[in-house]
C-alpha positions as CSV (number, residue, x, y, z in Angstrom):
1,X,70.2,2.7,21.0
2,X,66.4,2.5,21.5
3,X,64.4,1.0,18.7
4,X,61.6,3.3,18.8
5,X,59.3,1.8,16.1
6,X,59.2,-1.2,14.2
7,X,57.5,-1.4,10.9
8,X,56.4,-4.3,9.2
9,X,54.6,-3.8,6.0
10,X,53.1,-7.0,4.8
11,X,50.0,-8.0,2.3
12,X,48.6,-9.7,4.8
13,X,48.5,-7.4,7.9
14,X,45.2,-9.0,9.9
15,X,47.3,-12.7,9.4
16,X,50.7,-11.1,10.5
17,X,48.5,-9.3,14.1
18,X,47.0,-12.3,15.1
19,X,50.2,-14.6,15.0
20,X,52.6,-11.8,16.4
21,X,49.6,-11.0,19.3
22,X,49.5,-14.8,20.1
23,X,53.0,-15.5,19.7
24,X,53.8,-12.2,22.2
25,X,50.7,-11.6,23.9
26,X,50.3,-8.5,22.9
27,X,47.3,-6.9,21.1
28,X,46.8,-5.0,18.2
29,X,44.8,-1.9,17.8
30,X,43.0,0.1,14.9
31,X,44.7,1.3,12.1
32,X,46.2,4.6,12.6
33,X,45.7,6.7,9.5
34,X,49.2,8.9,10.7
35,X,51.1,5.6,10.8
36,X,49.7,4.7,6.9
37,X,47.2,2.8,8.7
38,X,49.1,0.8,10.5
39,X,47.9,-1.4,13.6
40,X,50.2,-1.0,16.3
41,X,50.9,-2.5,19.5
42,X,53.3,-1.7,22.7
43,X,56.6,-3.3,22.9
44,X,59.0,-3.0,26.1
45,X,60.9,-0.2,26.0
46,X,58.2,1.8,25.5
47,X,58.5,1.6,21.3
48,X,55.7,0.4,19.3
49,X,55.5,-2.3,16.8
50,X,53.1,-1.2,13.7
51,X,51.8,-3.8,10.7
52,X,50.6,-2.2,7.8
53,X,49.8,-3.1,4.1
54,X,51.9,-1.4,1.1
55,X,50.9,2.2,0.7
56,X,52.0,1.8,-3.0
57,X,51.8,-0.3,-6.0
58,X,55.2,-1.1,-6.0
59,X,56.2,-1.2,-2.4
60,X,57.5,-4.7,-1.3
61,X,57.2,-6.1,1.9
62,X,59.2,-5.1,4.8
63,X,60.3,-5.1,8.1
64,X,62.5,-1.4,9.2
65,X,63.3,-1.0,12.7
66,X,63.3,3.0,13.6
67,X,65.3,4.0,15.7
68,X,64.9,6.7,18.5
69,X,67.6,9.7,18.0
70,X,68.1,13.1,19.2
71,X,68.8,15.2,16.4
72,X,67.5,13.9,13.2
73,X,69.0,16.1,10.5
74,X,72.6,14.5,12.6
75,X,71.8,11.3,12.3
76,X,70.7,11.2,8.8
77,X,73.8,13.5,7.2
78,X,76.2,10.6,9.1
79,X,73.8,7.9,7.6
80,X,75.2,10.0,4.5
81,X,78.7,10.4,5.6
82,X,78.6,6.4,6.1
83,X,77.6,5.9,2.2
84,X,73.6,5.5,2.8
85,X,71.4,6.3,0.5
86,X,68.1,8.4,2.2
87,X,64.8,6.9,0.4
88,X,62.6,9.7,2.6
89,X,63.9,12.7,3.9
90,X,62.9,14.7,7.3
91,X,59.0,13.8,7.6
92,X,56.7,15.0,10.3
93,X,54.1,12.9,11.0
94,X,51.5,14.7,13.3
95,X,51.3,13.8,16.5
96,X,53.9,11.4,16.1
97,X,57.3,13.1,15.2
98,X,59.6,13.4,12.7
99,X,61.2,10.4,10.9
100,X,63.8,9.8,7.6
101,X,64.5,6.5,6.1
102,X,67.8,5.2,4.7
103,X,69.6,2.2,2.7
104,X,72.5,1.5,3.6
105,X,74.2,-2.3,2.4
106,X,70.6,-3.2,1.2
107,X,68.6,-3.2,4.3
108,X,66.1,-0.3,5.0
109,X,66.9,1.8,8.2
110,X,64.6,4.3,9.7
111,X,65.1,7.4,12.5
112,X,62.6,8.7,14.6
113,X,63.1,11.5,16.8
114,X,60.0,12.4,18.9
């Protein structure tokens, strides 16, 4: 299992980049309006970690590891199978890939196949 990328969406996303960057030494870049703006960094693995701020009113802060699968549409009917709930179905992002988000016990999971 490969965790391909992990999200955090926060309030405060220039706060959350500067103490992850110093705590990891990593840096951030500029947002990337694919990735809801998100400023993203390389983690080992070659996975990315991305900080963004709520895309909706009501959208809570979060941190959803995705990760990397081969087929999506598999992975997300046994996410099913297993009692999940899907919050966002099979969504290309351009230049990205394709991703789907589940809940499953109360904790956010996504998939990302590339």
């Amino acid at each position: 299992m490969t965790v391909h990328y992990l999200e955090i969406v926060t309030p405060d996303v220039d706060k959350t980049c500067v103490a992850l960057g110093k705590a990891h030494s990593v840096e951030f870049g500029e947002p990337i309006s694919e990735l809801g703006n998100a400023r993203t960094a390389s983690i080992a693995g070659g996975g990315r970690i991305g900080v963004r701020g709520p895309l909706r009113g009501d959208e809570e802060p979060v941190v959803r590891p995705y990760v990397l699968v081969e087929d999506l549409t598999a992975a997300v009917e046994a996410a099913k199978a297993a009692g999940a709930e899907i919050a966002l179905p099979s969504m290309e992002i351009p230049g990205q890939g394709t991703i789907a988000i589940y809940t499953l016990g109360g904790i956010e999971h996504g998939l990302w196949q590339e």
